[in-house]
N, C-alpha and C positions, 0 to 999 in steps of 0.2 A: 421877263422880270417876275411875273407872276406863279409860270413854272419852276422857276426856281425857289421862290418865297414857298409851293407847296412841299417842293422835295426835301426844301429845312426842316419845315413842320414837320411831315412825316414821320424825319429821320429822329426831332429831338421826338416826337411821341413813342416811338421806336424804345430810342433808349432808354426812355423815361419807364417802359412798359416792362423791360430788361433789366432795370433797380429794382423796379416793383416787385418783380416775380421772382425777383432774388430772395427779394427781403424776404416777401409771404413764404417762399420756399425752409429759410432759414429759422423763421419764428412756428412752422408748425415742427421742428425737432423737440422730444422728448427734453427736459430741461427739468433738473432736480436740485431744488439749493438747498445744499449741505450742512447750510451754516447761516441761521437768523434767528434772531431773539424775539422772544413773545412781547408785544403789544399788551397794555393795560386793562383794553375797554372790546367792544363792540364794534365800535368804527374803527380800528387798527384792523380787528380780522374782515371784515368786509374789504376793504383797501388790498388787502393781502387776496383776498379769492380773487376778483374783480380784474387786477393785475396780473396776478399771475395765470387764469385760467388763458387770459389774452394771449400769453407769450407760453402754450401747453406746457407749466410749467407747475411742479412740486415744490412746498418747503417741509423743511426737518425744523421743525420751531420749538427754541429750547428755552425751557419753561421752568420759575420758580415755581414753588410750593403757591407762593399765593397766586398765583393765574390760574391752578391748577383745574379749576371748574371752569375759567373761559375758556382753556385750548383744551380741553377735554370737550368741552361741547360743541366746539368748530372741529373739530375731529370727527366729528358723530355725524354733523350736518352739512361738512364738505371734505369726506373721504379724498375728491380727488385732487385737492390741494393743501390740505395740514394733516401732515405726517409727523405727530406728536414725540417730543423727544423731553424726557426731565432734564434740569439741573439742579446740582446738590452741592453744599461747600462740604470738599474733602475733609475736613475738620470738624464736622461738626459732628455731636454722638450719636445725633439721630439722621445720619445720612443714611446707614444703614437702611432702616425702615423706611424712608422715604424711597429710595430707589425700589421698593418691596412692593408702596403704597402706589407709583409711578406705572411698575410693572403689572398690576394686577387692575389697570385703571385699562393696558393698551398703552401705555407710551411705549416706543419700541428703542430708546436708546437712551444714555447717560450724558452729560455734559460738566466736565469738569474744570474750574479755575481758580487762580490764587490759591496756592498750597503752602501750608506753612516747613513744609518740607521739599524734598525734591522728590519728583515724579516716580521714579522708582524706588521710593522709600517702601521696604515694607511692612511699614505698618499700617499703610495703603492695599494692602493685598487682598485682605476680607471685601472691601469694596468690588476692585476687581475679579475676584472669582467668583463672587455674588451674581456681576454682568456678565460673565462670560458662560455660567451655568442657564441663565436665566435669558442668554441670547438677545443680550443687548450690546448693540454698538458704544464703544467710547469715546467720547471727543474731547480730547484736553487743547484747552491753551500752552502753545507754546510759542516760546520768544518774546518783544517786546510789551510792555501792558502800558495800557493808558492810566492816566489820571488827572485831577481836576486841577483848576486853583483855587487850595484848600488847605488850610492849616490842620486838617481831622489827617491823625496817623493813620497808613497802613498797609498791612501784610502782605500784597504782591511783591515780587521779584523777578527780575527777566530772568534771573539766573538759576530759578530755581526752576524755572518753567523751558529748561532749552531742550529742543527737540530730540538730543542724545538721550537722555533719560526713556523716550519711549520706545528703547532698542531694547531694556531689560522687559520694559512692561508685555512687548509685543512674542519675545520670545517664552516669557514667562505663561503666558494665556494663548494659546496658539490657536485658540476654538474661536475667539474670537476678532472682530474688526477692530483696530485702533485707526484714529483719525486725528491728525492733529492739526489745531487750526494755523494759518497765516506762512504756512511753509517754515516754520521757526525766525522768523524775519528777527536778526538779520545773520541767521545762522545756516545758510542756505545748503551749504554743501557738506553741514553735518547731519541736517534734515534729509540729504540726498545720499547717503549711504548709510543714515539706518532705515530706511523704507529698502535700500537694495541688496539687503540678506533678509527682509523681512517681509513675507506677500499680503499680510495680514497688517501691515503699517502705510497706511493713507496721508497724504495733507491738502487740505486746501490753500488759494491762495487770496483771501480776505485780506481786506484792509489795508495800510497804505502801501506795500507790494507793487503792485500795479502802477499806483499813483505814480509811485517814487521812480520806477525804473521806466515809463512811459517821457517822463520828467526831462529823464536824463537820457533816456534813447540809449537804451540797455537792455531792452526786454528779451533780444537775444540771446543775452547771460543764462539762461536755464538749460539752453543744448549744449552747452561746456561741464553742466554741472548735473543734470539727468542723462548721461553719456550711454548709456549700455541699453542693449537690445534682448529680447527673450530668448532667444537662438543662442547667445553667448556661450551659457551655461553648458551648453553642448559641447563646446569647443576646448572650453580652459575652466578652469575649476578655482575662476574667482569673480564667478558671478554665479548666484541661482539656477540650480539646475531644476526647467520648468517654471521658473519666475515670470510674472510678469516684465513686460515692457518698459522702460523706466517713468513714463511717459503717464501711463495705468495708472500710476501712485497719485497722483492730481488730480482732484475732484473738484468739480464748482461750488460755490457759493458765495454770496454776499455781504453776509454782518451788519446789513443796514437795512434801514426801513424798506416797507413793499416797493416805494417809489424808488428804489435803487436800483431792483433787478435790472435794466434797462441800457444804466450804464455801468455796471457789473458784467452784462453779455459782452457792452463791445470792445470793453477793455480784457474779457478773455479770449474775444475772438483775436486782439490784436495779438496777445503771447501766444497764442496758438500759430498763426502767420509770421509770425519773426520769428518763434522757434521751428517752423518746418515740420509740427506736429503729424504724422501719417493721417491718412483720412480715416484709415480703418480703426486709429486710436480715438477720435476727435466725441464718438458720437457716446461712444464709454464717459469720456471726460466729463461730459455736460448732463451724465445722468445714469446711463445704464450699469456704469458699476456700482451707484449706490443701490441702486433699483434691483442690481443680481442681493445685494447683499443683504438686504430688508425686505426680500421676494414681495416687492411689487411688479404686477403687468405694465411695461410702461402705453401698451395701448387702450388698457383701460383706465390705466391711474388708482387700480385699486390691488390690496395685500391677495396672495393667490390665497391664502389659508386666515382665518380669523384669528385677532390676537384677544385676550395673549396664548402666545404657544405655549405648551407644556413645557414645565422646566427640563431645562437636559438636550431638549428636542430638537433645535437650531446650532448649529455648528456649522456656522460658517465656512470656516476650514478642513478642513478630512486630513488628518495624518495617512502619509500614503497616494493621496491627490495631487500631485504639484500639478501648480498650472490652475490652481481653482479660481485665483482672482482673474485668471482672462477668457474663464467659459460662460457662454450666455446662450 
């Protein structure tokens, strides 16, 4: 009786040892969230280092004007986790110069929402060749927007913010990265063919995404609708010749507090596993393709070259390079 009570033990200590060394194996991969919003104070970014250095993890922290001195100074004092990114409202007359004031500060990307027009409006375009000269990433909202309960008017629109829109923007700026947030929820399969002519068209899957298709035991739904492989283009001439994988176009992140990350990971590990994501895509997804595209080392967590870059300097894309978004 005795030896069998030890061979129990053993076996659950065994396995017990076998979760463990999963989990620490899983939490030392490179992890870069794409997608969080700046904190007000002090104790926000401590929260934010503290957490994330735990899970060897980056944020892209997109930042109003008035934070502009807090995430500037946690930028300075913990390089290896706030990778400063502006936000600016598209309508306003002084975005211009703030994106100017952003870039010449080291933020290394733009964040755009609630537009009083639609995305590819151009009278948006100064904006964007501003970031694509100046080799900043873009991040628009697209798809569904929240709001409070509140009698105070205003100006979002799901409709103006739908993911098709970033198919003119992306073709139009080719130097640069477009990134759009929440997959265009609930616009999925128009967010998935304009990323699939497009190698410089990104989205993450923030927000309730996840929630909702975990919900419903649906998470499978994304290999029916990110369908094509990088090879294709080879074969038929209706897919990317040299494109990324469809796969590549999915980047992580969050949109929620530091105490998110956590369960932000395991709800992308689960779309990862119900879509039958390749291994060789997975470690891209959770970071290295933002890390190619904002030349950070993901083993040291810091930029290869000081910013900011000379204008003109960073170009993304290479006309003539296909195949740039899946070289690392």
């Amino acid at each position: 009786m005795l030896s069998r009570m030890l061979r129990l033990a053993v076996s659950t200590l065994g396995l017990a040892f076998l979760v463990w060394s999963g989990t620490a194996g899983a939490d030392q991969r490179f992890i870069l969230d794409s997608h969080i919003h700046a904190g007000h104070d002090n104790d926000w970014v401590q929260r934010l280092v503290s957490i994330y250095r735990e899970h060897n993890a980056m944020a892209c922290v997109l930042t109003w004007m008035d934070d502009f001195e807090l995430i500037k100074k946690a930028a300075e004092d913990y390089p290896d986790v706030v990778i400063p990114y502006g936000r600016v409202d598209p309508d306003d007359p002084n975005a211009v110069r703030e994106i100017e004031k952003f870039y010449q500060a080291g933020f290394v990307g733009i964040k755009f929402h609630s537009p009083e027009k639609n995305w590819d409006d151009p009278s948006y375009f100064q904006m964007y060749r501003l970031c694509e000269y100046l080799g900043l990433p873009m991040l628009f909202h697209t798809g569904i927007t929240s709001r409070g309960m509140t009698d105070k008017p205003a100006k979002s629109s799901t409709m103006r913010m739908r993911p098709g829109y970033l198919d003119l923007v992306a073709r139009a700026f080719p130097r640069t990265m477009i990134q759009g947030a929440h997959f265009g929820n609930p616009f999925y399969d128009e967010a998935a063919e304009a990323c699939r002519w497009n190698p410089n068209l990104f989205f993450d899957i923030t927000g309730s995404t996840l929630h909702k298709l975990i919900k419903l035991d649906d998470l499978a739904r994304f290999k029916k609708i990110l369908w094509w492989s990088a090879g294709e283009g080879e074969e038929t001439a209706h897919t990317l010749k040299g494109g990324p994988d469809a796969f590549e176009h999915i980047v992580f992140g969050t949109d929620e507090q530091p105490e998110g990350l956590i369960g932000n990971i395991e709800r992308f590990q689960k779309f990862l596993d119900a879509n039958e994501v390749p291994e060789r895509l997975r470690a891209k997804m959770w970071g290295l393709t933002i890390a190619r595209i904002l030349d950070i080392d993901p083993e040291t967590h810091q930029f290869r070259r000081p910013r900011p870059l000379p204008p003109g300097s960073h170009h993304i894309f290479e006309p003539g390079k296909p195949g740039g978004a899946s070289d690392y």
